[in-house]
ZABA-964990 format. One line per field, with one value per residue (C-alpha): residue in one letter; x, y, z. Coordinates in Angstrom, 3 decimals. Each point is the difference from the previous one (the first is absolute). Example, Ala and Ser with C-alpha at 12.3 -4.5 7.8 and 13.67 -1.06 7.14 Angstrom:
! ZABA-964990
code [a  s]
x [12.300  1.370]
y [-4.500  3.440]
z [7.800  -0.660]
//
This chain:
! ZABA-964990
code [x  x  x  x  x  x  x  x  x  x  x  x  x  x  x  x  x  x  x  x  x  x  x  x  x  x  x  x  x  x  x  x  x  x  x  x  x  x  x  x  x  x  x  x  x  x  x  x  x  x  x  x  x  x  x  x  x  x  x  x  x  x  x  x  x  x  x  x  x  x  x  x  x  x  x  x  x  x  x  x  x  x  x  x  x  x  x  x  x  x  x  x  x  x  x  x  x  x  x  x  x  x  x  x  x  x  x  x  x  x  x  x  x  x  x  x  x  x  x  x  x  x  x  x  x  x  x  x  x  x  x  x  x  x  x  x  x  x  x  x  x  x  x  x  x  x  x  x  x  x  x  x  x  x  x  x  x  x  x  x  x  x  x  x  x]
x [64.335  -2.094  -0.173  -0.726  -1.836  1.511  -2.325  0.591  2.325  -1.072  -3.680  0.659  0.256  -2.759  -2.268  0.412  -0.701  -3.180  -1.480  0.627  -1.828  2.674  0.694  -0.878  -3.100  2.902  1.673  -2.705  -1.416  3.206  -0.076  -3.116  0.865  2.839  -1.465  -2.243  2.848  2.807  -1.177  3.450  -1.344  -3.517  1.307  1.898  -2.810  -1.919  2.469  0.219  -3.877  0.158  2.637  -1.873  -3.262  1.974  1.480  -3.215  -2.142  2.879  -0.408  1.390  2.634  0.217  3.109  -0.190  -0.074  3.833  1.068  1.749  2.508  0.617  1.354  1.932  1.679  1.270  1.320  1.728  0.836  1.971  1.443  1.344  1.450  1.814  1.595  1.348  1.388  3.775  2.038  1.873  -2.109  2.106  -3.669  -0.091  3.261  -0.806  2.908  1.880  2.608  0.266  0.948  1.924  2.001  0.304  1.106  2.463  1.509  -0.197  1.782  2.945  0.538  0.494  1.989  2.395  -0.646  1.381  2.726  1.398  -0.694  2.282  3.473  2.604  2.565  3.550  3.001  1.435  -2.939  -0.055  1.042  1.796  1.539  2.257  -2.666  -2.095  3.398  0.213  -3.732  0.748  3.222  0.389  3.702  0.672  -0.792  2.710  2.000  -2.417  2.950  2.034  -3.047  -1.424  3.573  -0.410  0.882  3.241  1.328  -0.864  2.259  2.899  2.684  -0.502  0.300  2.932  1.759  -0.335  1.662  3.020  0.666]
y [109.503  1.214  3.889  1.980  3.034  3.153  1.936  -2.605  -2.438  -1.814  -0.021  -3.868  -0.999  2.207  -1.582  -3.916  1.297  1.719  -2.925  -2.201  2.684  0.588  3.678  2.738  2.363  2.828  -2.304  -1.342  3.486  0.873  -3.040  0.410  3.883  -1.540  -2.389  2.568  1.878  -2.686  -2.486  -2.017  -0.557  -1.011  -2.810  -1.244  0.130  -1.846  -2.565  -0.590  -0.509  -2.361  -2.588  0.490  -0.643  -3.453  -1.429  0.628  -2.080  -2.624  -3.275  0.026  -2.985  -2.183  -2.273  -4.045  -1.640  -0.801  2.870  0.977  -3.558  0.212  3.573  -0.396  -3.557  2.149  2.393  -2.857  -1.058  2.535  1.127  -3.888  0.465  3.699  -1.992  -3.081  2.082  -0.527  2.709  0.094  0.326  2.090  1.573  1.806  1.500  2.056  1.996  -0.313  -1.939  1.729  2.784  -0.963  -1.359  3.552  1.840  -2.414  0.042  3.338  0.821  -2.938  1.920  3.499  -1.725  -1.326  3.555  2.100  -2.533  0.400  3.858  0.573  1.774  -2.085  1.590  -0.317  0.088  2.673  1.951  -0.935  2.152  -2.445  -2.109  -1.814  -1.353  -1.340  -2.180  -1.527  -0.909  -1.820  -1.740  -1.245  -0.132  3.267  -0.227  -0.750  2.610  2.806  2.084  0.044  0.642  2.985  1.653  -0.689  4.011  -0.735  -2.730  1.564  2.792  -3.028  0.979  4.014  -1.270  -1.957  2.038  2.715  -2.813  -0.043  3.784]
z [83.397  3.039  0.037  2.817  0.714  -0.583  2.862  2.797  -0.483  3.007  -1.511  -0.938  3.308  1.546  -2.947  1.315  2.889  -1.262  -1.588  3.375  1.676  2.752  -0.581  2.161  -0.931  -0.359  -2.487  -1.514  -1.463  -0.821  -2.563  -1.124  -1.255  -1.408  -2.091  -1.093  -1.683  -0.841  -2.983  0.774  3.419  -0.594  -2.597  2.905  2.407  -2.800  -0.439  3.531  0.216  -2.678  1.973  2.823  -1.625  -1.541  3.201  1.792  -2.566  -0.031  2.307  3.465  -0.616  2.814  0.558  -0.474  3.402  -0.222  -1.409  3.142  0.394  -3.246  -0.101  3.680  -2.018  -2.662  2.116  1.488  -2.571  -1.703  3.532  0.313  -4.123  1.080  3.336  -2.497  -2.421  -0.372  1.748  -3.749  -3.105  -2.613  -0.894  2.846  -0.622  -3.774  -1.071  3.263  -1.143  -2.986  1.522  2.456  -2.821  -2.071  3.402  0.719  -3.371  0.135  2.795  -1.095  -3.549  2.044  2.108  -3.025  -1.895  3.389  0.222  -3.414  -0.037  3.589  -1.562  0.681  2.360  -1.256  2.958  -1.562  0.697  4.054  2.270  1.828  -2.376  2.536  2.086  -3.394  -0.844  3.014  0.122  -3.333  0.032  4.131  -1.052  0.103  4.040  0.513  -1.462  1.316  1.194  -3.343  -2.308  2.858  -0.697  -3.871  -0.846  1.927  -1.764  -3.718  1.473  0.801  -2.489  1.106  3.790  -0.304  -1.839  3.003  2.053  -1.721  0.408]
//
């Protein structure tokens, strides 16, 4: 775990910079007095001298002479792989399907849950019971007139009898 300084947090930066010798005179005597005072700076400074010190005593690597074709033919290469790929390889897809799956069977089970939990509405309960009878039996069409006047002919007997006076 890399800690930083508690003075200057920014310190770690400014101290790369220090050891490249691009900083500022300003900036470079204000490292200097801190390394003077902060021990958890000056072992980074240290370290930093150290890789330094190691890559500059290290052998400048030169490339073999077809180093460059044979990097640009990979490239190729795996550019020419990506294009021939089939357009369906079920690795590509992960859990996709999966759940695709688990929201479509969820949404079919609150479908048949909602379904069975809707209350039932009896005729008796409709307002207009009339109209819900004829929507079920067509038969009743046809006799729209005597079933509208229903009231009337439960009163029959009471009627007639007020005929005959």
């Amino acid at each position: 775990m890399k800690k930083t300084c508690n003075i200057n947090p920014k310190m770690n930066q400014l101290l790369s910079a220090f050891a490249d010798g691009h900083l500022s005179e300003k900036d470079r005597s204000l490292v200097v007095r801190h390394l003077e005072a902060c021990d958890l700076c000056r072992d980074e400074y240290a370290a930093i001298q150290s890789i330094d010190r190691l890559l500059r005593k290290s052998e400048e690597l030169e490339p073999s002479a077809n180093f460059a074709d044979s990097f640009w033919r990979k490239v190729d290469a795996m550019e020419a792989a990506k294009e021939r790929k089939a357009w369906f390889n079920w690795r590509d897809w992960g859990f996709r399907p999966v759940w695709a799956a688990a929201a479509a069977t969820l949404v079919i089970a609150s479908g048949v849950f909602l379904y069975h939990r809707t209350p039932f509405r009896a005729l008796d309960d409709a307002g207009d019971s009339t109209g819900l009878l004829i929507a079920e039996d067509i038969d009743l069409y046809d006799d729209f007139e005597v079933v509208q006047h229903l009231e009337l002919l439960e009163q029959w007997e009471t009627i007639s009898s007020m005929e005959e006076i």
